[in-house]
N, C-alpha and C positions, 0 to 999 in steps of 0.2 A: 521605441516602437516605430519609427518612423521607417527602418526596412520594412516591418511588413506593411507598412500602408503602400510602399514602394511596390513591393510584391503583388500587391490585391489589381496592378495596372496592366499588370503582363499580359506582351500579347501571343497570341498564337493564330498561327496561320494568317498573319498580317490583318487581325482584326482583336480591339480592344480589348480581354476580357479578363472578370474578376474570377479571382483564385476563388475555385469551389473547394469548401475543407468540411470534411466529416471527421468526429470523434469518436471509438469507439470503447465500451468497458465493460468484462467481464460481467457483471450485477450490481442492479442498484438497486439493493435490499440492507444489507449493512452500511456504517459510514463511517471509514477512519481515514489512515493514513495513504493509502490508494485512493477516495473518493476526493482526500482534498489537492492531491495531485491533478486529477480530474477537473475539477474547481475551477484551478488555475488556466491552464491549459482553455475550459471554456470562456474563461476569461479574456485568455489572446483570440479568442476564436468565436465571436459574439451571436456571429450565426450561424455557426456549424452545427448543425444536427446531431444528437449521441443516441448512436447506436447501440444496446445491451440486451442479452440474452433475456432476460427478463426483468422488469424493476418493480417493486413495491410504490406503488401511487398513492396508496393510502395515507403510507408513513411520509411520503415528498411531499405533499397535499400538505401533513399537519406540521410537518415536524424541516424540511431540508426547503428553505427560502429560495435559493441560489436555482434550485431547479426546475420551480414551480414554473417556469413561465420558457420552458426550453424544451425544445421539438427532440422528442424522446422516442425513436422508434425499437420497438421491442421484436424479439424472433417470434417465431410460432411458438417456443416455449411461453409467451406470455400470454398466450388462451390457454395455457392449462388454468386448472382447476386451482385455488389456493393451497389448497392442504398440500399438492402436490408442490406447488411452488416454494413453502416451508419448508419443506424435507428435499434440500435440491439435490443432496445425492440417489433420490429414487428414480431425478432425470439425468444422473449423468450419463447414462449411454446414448441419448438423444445430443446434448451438450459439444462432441467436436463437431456436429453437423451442422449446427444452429448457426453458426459465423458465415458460414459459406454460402446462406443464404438472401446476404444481406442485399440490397439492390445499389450497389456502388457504380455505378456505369458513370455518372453524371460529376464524379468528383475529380480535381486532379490531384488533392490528394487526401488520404488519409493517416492522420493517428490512431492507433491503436494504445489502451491503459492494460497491460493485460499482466494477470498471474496467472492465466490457465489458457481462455479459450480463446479470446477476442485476437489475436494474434495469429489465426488459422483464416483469413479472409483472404477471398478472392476476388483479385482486383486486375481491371484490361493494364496491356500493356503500359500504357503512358501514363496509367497513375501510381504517381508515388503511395510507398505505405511505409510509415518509419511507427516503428513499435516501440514503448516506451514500458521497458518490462521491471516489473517490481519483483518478480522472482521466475527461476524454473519451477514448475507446479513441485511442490512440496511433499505431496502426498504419493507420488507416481514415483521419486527421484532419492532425494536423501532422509523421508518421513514413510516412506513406504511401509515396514515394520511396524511402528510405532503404528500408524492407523490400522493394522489390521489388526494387532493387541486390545485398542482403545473400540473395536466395533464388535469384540469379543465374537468372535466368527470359528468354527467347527467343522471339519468334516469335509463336505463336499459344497458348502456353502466358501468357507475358506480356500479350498483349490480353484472355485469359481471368480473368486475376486482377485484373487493372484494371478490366475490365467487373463484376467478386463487389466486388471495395474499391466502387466504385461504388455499388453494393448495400446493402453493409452501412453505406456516411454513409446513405444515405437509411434505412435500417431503425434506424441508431443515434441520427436526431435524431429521429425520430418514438418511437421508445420513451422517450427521456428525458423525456417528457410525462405521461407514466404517472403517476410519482409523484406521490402530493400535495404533498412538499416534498423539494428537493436541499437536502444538505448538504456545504458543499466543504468540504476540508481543507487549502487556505491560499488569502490570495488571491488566486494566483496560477489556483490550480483554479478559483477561481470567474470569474475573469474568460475562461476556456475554458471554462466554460459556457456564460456570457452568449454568447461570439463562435460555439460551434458549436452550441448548443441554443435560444437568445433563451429563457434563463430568468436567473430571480433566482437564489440561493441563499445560505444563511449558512453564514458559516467555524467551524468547529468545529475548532480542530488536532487532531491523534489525540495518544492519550494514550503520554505517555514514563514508561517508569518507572525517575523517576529515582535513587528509594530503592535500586534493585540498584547502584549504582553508591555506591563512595567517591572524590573527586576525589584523585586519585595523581599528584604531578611525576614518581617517579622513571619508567624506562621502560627497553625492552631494545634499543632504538635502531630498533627493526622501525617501517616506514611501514603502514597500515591500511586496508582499504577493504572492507568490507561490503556486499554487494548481491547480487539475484537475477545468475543472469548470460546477463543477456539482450542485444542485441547494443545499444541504444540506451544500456546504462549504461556503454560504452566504457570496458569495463575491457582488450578488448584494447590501447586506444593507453595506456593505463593500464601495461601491460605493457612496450613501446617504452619510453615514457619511462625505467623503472628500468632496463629493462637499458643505456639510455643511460649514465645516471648511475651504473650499479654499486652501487645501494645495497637494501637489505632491504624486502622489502615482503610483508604475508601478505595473500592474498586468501580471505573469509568468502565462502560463496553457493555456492548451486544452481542450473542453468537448463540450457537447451538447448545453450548457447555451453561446458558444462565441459570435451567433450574437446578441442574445437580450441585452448580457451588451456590445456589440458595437454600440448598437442603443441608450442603456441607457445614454451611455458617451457622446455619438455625441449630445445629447440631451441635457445634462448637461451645466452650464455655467462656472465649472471650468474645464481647456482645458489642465490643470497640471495631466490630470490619463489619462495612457497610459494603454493599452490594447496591451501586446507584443506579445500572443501568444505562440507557443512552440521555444523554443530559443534552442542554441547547449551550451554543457556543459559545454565549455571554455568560452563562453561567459556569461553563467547562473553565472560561478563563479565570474567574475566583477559582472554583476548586486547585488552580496549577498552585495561583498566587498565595493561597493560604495555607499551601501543603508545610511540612519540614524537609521532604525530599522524595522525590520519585522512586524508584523501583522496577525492576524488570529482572526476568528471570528467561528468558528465551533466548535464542540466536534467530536473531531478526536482521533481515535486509538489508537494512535502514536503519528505519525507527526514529519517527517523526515526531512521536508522542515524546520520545528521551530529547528531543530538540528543542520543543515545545517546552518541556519545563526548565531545560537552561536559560530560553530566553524570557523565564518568568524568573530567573535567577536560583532558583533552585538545585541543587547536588543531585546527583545523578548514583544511585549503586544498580549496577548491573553485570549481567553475565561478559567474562572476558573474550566473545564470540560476533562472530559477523561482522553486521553496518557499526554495531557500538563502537568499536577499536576504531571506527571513522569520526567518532564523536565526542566519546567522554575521554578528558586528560586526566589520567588519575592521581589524585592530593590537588588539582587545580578546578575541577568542577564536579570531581565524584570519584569514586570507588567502586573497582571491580571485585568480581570474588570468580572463583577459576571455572569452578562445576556447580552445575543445578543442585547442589544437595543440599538437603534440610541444614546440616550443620556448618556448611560453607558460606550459604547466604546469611546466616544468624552472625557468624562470625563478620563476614562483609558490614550487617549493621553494627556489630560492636563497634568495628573498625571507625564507622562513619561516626556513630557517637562521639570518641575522642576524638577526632578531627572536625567536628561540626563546629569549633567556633573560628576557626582557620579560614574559613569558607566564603570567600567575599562575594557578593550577589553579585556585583556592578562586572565584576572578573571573569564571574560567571556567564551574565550576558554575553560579554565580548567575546567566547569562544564559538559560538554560533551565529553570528553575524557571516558567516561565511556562505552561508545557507537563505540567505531573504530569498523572501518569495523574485524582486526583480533581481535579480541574478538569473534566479530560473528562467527567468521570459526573456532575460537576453540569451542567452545560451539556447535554448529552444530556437527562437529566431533566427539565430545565425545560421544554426544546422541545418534549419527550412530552407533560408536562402540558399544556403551551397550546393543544399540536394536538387533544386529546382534550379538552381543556375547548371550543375550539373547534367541534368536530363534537355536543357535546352540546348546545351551542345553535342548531346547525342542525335535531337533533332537533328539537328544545322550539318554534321557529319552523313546522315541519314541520307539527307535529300542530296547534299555537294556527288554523294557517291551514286545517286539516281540520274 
């Protein structure tokens, strides 16, 4: 840590002063694997300000520790009304404006946490803005389809959203220009930069923290899957499967999709899949610890939650797509299975069956240790320093040429 203390002395214009740093993040209404990147990041950054389109206070108040006591400034989206704030696609056409709003004059720099919007800010010449991006928006880009299927749309209500996605690729590659520097977080992210932004960016994995975790063989025989529950992380065929199979499975996550797969499950005849909802973090860490093994069925970014249970020593089966191919070694901490399909993932747990007692927890841990949380904050730091050692010799060139 000690560069950036270094850092917080710099001077400018031959007087002392400390580095002003804002954070910015999409919303802070759900909380997973983006929020805890967030986390951290306010971590290195103890008085910086986070800025977000809108956040739920209610649920920070009862339920997110970490935030309660952090200068949270919200856009004009957060005088809307509640109901409106629940259904935040009713405001997305308000949502690429909401960043550009923000009053950043007073910072030299800002971070940006963005999957969508937060990454569209405008900021004076001399402040740095380095974006820290968890994905190209999904729904505008390579999920485009799939949410128009999933919002079951018709007619001229369909032509009309196709004609806004339209919109928002062109608003969303022209914004990711903004920043002075992307940072992706695998490189899987970064290579969907390069294909929908034609930018560079460095991989920075986000931070796991894998100290909450002790790697644990024993388990309650329960299957595990952690996630927002949005429709792309297919935890409904998630669902299909087990009830296929008849076996245990707890479902962690918040999203838009909770009551239809609580209607799904109630509906189901095996009564072993629990739908837990958002749980607290002391408690999240038993459920990793007492799992038999994780699960996932998405092509995800990342995927912090599948990090998270290797360093509770847990196996891993997941789709052979995205961040995962950055994480799990398959026969050394888990098993892939090729495609989302009902009978590919059943198979994948067969698979894992016979190999479960192969499985060494301690083995396990050791494959994500590459990932601690300080790693990230040194890597973050350096990048700060270079970009701000950077811009001061843009100064220094600036004035020698005056």
């Amino acid at each position: 840590m000690s560069n950036f203390f270094a850092m917080e002395n710099l001077e400018e214009e031959g007087k002392g002063k400390k580095l002003q740093v804002a954070l910015v993040h999409d919303f802070l209404v759900n909380f997973g694997g983006a929020e805890e990147t967030l986390k951290t990041l306010a971590e290195i950054f103890p008085e910086a300000p986070i800025f977000t389109l809108f956040a739920d206070r209610e649920k920070i108040e009862k339920e997110v520790d970490w935030l309660k006591k952090r200068d949270i400034r919200e856009s004009f989206l957060g005088k809307m009304p509640n109901f409106l704030k629940r259904r935040k696609s009713w405001l997305l056409p308000l949502m690429p404006t909401a960043p550009e709003t923000f009053d950043l004059r007073d910072f030299d720099l800002v971070i940006s946490s963005s999957s969508g919007f937060a990454k569209s800010l405008v900021v004076k010449p001399k402040t740095i803005h380095l974006c820290y991006m968890h994905s190209p928006m999904r729904y505008v880009w390579d999920w485009s389809r799939e949410y128009l299927e999933e919002k079951k749309l018709k007619g001229k209500s369909r032509l009309l959203i196709r004609l806004f996605l339209n919109y928002l690729r062109l608003w969303d590659r022209s914004s990711a220009q903004r920043p002075d520097f992307l940072i992706a977080n695998s490189q899987y992210t970064a290579q969907r930069i390069k294909k929908y932004y034609a930018r560079d960016s460095q991989v920075i994995y986000p931070p796991v923290r894998i100290n909450d975790f002790s790697p644990k063989r024993q388990n309650e025989g329960y299957f595990l899957v952690v996630a927002r529950l949005s429709a792309y992380k297919r935890i409904d065929l998630l669902v299909d499967v087990f009830q296929k199979l008849d076996l245990p499975l707890k479902i962690v996550g918040e999203g838009e999709q909770k009551d239809c797969l609580a209607k799904k499950i109630q509906q189901g005849k095996n009564k072993k899949i629990e739908l837990l909802g958002w749980v607290s973090r002391q408690e999240l860490i038993k459920i990793y610890q007492n799992a038999r093994a994780f699960i996932f069925a998405a092509e995800e970014d990342f995927g912090i939650a599948l990090a998270e249970a290797l360093a509770a020593g847990k196996p891993v089966i997941a789709l052979r797509s995205g961040g995962a191919k950055e994480i799990v070694q398959e026969n050394k901490n888990g098993i892939f299975f090729d495609f989302a399909e009902l009978e590919l993932i059943a198979d994948g747990i067969r698979r894992f069956v016979e190999k479960e007692k192969s499985f060494d927890s301690l083995a396990i841990r050791q494959t994500v240790e590459k990932f601690a949380e300080e790693r990230f904050k040194k890597e973050i730091l350096d990048l700060v320093e270079k970009e701000i050692g950077k811009e001061k010799d843009r100064l220094k060139d600036g004035q020698a040429s005056e």
